[in-house]
N, C-alpha and C positions, 0 to 999 in steps of 0.2 A: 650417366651423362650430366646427371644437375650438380656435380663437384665443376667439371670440366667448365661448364657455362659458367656456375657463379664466381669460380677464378678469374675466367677469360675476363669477364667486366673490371674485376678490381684491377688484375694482373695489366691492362690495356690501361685503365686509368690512370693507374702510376708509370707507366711507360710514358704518357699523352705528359704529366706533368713533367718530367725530365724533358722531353723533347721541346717545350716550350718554355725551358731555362728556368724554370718555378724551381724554386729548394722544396724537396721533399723533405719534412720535420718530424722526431720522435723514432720513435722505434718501430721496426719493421711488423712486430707484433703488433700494436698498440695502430697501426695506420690500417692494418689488414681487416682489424676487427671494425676501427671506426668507418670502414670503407664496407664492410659486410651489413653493419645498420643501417648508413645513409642510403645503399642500394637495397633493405627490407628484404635480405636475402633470408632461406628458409633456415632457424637457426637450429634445424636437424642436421643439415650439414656443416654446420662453422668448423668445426675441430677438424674433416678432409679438408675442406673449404683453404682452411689456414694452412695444413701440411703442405700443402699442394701448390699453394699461391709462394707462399715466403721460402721452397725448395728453389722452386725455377727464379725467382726474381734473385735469389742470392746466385745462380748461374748464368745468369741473364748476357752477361756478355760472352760467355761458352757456348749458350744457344744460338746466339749471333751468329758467332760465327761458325757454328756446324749448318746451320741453315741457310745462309746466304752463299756457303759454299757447295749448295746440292745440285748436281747437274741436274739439265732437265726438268726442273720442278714445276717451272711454268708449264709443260706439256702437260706436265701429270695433274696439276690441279685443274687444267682447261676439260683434261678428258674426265677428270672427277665430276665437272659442273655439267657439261655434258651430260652425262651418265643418270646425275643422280638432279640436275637441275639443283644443285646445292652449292656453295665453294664455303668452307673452314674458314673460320678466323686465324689468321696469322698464330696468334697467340693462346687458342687450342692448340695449335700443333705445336707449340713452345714448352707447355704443360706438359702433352702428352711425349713429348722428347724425352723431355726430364726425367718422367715417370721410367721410360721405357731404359735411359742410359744409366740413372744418377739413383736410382729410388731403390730400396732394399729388396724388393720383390723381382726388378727393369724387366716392368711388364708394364703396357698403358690399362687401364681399370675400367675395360669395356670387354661387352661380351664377344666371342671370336665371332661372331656372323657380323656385328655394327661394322657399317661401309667406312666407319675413321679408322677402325682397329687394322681392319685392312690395308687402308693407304698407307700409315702407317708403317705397317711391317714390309712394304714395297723399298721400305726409305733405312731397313736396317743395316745393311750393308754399307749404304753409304754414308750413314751416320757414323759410323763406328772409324769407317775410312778417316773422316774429319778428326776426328775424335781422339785418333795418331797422331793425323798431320800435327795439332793444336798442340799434343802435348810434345810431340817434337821442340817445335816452335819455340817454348814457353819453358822446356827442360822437368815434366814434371811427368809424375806416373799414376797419379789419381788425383781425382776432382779439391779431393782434401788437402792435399798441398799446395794443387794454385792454392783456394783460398787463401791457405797460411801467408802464401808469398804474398798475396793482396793486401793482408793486412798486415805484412812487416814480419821477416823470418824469424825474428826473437818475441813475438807478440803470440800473446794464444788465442787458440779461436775464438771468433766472438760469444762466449758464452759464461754465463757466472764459472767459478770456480769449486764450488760449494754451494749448498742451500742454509739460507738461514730463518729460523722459527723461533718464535717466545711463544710463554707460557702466557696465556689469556687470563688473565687478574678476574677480570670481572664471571667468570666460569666458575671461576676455583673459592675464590672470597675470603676461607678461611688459610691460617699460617699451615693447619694440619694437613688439608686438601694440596694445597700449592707444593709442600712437601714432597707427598705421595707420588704425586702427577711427575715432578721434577726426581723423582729418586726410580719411579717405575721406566721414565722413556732416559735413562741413565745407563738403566742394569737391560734396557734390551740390546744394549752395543755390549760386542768384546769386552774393549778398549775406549778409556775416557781417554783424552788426549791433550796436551797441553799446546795445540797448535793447530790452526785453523788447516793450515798446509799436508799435517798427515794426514785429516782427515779428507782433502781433494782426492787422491789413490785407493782409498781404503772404506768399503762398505761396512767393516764390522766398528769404526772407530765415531766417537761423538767428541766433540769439543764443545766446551760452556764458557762464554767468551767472560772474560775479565775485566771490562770494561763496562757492558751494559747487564743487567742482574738479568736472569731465567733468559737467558741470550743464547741459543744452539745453534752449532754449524753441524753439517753431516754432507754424505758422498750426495753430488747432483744424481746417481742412481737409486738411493734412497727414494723411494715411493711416500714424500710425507701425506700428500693428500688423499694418501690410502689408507693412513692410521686410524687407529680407534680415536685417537686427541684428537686428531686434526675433523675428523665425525661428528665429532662430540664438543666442537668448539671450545677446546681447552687449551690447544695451539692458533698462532697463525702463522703466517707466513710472512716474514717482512723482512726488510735486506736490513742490514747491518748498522749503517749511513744512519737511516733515516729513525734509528732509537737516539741517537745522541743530542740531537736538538732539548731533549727533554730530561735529560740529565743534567746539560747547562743549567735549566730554567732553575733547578733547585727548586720541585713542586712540592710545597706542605700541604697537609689537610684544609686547611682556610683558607688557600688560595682560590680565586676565579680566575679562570683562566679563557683565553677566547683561541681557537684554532681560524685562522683568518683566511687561511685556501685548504678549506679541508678534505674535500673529495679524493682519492674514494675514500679517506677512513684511518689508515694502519695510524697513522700517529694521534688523530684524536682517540679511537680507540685503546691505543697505550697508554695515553693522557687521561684517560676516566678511568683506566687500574691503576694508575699511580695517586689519582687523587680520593678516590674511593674505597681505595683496598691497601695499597702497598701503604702507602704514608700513615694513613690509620691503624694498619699493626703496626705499623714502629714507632709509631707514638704511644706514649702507655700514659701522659698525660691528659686531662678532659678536656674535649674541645666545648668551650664555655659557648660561643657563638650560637646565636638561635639561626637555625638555616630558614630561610624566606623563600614561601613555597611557588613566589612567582618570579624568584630569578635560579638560577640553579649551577651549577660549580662549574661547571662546560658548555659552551657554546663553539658551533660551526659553522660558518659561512661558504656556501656556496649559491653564486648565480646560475651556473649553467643547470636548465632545467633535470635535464636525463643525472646528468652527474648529482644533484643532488635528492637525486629518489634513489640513486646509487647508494648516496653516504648516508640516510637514513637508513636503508633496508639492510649495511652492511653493519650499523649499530644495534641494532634490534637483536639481530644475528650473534653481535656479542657477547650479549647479554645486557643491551644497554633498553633504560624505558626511555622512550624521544617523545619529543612535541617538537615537529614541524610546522613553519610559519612562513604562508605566502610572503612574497615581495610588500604588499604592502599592512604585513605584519600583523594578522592574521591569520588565528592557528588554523591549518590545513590540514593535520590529524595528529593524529595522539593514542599512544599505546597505551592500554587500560589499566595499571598500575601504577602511571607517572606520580601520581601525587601521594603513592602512600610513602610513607614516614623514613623507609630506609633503602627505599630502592632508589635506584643508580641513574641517574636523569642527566640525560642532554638534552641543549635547545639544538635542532636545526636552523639556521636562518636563509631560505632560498630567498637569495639577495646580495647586491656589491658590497663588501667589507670597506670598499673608497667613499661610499657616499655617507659611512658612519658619522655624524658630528658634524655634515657638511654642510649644513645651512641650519640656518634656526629654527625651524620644526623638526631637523635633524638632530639639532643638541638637545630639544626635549626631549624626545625620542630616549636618545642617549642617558641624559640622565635621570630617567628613568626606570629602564630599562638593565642599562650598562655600567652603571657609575661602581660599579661594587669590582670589577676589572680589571687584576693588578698585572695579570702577565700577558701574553701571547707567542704565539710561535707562527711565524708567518713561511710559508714554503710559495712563492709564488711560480708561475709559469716561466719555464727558464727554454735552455737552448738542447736541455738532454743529452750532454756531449758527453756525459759520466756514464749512462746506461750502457745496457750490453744491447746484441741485436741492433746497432746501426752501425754495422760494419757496413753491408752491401747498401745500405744506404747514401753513407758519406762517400765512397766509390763511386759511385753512380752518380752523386751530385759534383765531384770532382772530375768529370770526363773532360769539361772545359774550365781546367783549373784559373785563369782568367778572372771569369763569370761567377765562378762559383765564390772565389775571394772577395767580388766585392759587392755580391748579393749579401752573403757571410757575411761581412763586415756592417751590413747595414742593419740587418737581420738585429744582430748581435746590439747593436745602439740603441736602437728600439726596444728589446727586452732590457736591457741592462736599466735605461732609464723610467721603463716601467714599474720594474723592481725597484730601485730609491725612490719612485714616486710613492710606490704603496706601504715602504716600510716607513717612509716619512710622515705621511700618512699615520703610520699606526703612534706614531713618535709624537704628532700631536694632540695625541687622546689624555685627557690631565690628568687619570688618574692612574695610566698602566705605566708601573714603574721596571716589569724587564720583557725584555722579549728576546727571540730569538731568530735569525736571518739563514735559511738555508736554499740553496739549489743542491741538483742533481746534474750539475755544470762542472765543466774541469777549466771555465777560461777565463782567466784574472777581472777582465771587463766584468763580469757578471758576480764575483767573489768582492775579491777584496779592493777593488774598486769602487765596487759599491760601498762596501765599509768604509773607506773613506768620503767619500763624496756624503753620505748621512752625518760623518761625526764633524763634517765643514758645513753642514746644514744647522746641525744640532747641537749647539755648545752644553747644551743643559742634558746631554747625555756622554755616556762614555759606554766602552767594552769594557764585558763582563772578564776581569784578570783569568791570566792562566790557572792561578793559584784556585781559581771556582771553575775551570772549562775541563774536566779529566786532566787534570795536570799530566797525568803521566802519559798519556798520547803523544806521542814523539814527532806526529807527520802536524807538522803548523801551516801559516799562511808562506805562501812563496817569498823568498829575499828579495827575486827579482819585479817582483811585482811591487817591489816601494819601491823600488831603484830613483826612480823618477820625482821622487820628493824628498831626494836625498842631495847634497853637494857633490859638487866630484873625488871633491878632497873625504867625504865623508863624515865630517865634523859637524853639518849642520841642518835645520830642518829646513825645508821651502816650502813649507806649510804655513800658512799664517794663525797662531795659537794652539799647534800643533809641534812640538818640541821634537827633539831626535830620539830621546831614551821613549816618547811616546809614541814615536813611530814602533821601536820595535816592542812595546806592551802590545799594539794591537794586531802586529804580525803574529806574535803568539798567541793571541787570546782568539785567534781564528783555527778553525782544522780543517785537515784534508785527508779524505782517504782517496787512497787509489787503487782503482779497480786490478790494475797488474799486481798491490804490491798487498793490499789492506782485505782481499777475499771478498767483497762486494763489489757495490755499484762507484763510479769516481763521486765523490758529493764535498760538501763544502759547508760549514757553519759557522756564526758568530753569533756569541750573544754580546747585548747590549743594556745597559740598567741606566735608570737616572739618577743625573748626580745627587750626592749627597742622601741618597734609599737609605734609612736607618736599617733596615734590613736586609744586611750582606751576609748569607748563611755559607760558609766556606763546604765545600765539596771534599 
């Protein structure tokens, strides 16, 4: 009964947000879990907790209406309260529907004597009765086609299409290791495959993407966090999308680099094996530089307190040594190897990456601290429209499409203009000459709108050329999306020191993948370098 309860609160909260016009944000996953902490639910149950909750809210309007269609209910729960001096939460018995119509066992998960199971099973027939009607109604013959219908008959369910994992650099260290690891989880498939697409159908097939290095895709039935790698922290887990930011950046060994919204990790994490491990085997020249054991090659920032005990404990975990530092920049802890001579160091900084440099005990701070700083990769808080798992969300916020358009739209102003505030922000740090701009957003506002708006902020910066961004990535920034700083006739710019041939350098020098077409999540990136960087390493 304690799944049933700790659903019904979350499961009711998001209902209570919907009904009072609030846009429900982020992924269905990601809102269930942060809804499980803030209600200090017991986290022996989270993983029912989570089946149980994100089943019925993705059927939430089939429950509707088998429930509001039940004769007699009002009888039957009067003489339930009666009976038992009790009456159910609406949304227990929404749950327990679920379980009973939709769920792989369509049993509710109580024992036969408990007075709900009962009621319950009072209410089978005529659920089932509904359950007709609706698919009458709606032309469909299981619960799995509405959905599809909901989200568009040529669109596939809301779900990744593949999984995708890299090799964990900082595990592995050496060329022989990294090797091994990468030729052993090779030869446990069949079939290597030259296509992320055969291996969506096919359990025995692996794919090694060509684009980002120790990069695997495999069947979402694939059990990767079952493996010995994945145990043994020599794999992670990371979507596709989010390796590319750091391939733009074109990381060397000498670079400092700062992760500016790092939480929980996957790309600073990648970020300390490419600056620690990978770039170092492939240099076979000596790095002359004496390293200064009180700044160290990676820095993360994150404010939010939870989230950044998150991003330190998931760096430890990598094999990374951290030193954590309160808000007011004071170390908070420190793994007991940090300072010896060749181990793999990040700073944590629980703290705003906006108030870096922002006032004058701010710039000492900085230069101090930070002056040594050449790149960044900024992923700030976006709208999440790329992710998988907000199908039943966006549904559900579109019931009064109206409302929802122009909640959405405001929504949407406010992130966008966040995001140029913060990468502007990073734009005026004097010493960091590239950085890089990504969401997990599919909408021009938030993309390459923003791109623009920074390079009519920032003349003393430019986008990093195709000819350095994976040139060979074929999905760029949308045509339509310059349309509007274009002439009719097409012949000219209406940018002011913004040319037409440099409109489309920076439609290129942007990516997109897309979740229907590129096997991951939808996402979005540009890099950016200041002008005149004597060092433009071509990719």
């Amino acid at each position: 009964m304690d799944v049933y309860r700790d659903s019904t609160w979350i499961l009711e909260d998001l209902v209570k947000q919907r009904d009072n016009n609030k846009l429900v944000s982020g992924s269905l996953k990601n809102i269930i879990i942060s809804k499980h902490k803030q209600f200090k639910l017991n986290n022996k149950n989270l993983k029912n907790v989570f089946a149980c909750t994100i089943e019925t809210y993705k059927h939430l309007d089939v429950i509707d209406f088998l429930y509001d269609n039940l004769e007699n209910l009002d009888d039957l729960l009067l003489k339930l309260e009666k009976d038992k001096s009790k009456k159910p939460n609406k949304f227990t018995l929404y749950l327990m529907i679920n379980d009973l119509l939709f769920s792989k066992t369509k049993r509710v998960q109580l024992p036969n004597n408990h007075y709900l199971k009962k009621f319950i099973n009072q209410l089978v027939k005529p659920l089932n009765k509904n359950w007709l009607k609706f698919q009458k109604i709606n032309k469909i013959s299981s619960i799995d086609e509405y959905l599809l219908k909901q989200n568009g008959e040529n669109k596939p369910i809301d779900q990744p299409p593949v999984r995708w994992f890299r090799l964990n650099l900082a595990k592995l260290v050496t060329q022989d290791k990294i090797d091994y690891i990468r030729n052993e989880i090779i030869n446990n498939f069949k079939h290597k495959v030259d296509s992320w697409k055969t291996v969506a159908e096919n359990l025995d097939c692996i794919y090694e993407d060509e684009y980002i290095p120790n990069l695997f895709a495999v069947s979402m039935n694939f059990k990767i966090s079952k493996s010995k790698w994945y145990k043994l922290g020599q794999v992670i887990i990371q979507d596709r999308g989010s390796c590319f930011p750091l391939e733009i950046l074109d990381i060397q060994p000498t670079d400092y680099i700062m992760d500016c919204c790092a939480a929980p990790g996957n790309k600073t994490s990648l970020l300390g094996g490419y600056i620690y491990v990978k770039n170092r085997l492939e240099n076979t020249e000596e790095i002359l530089e004496v390293e200064d054991e009180d700044i160290t090659r990676v820095i993360a920032f994150e404010k939010n307190d939870k989230r950044s005990d998150v991003l330190n404990s998931m760096m430890k975990n990598a094999g990374f040594e951290t030193r954590k530092y309160n808000p007011d920049l004071t170390v908070a802890e420190q793994t007991e190897k940090f300072f010896e001579e060749n181990s793999m160091k990040i700073d944590i900084y629980h703290g705003d990456f906006s108030t870096l440099c922002n006032n004058d005990r701010n710039k000492e701070i900085y230069n101090s601290k930070f002056f040594k700083f050449n790149k960044a990769i900024l992923d700030p808080s976006c709208s999440g429209s790329g992710i998988y798992g907000r199908a039943s969300i966006d549904n559900l916020n579109k019931a009064d499409l109206e409302k929802y358009t122009a909640k959405e739209e405001e929504r949407l102003a406010k992130l966008s203009s966040f995001q140029t505030s913060l990468v502007s922000h990073a734009m005026k740090l004097p010493n960091l000459k590239k950085l890089t701009y990504s969401t997990c957003s599919v909408n021009v506002i938030e993309n390459e709108q923003v791109v623009i708006d920074l390079l009519l902020k920032h003349s003393d910066w430019e986008v990093i050329p195709r000819s350095e961004s994976i040139p060979y990535w074929k999905r760029r920034g949308l045509s339509s999306a310059f349309d509007e700083y274009i002439s009719d006739d097409k012949k000219e710019s209406l940018l002011k020191g913004i040319s037409l041939q440099e409109i489309e350098n920076i439609k290129e020098a942007c990516i997109r993948l897309n979740k229907e077409e590129d096997g991951g999540i939808g996402f979005f990136v540009c890099g950016f370098q200041r002008k005149n960087n004597s060092k433009k390493n071509k990719k």
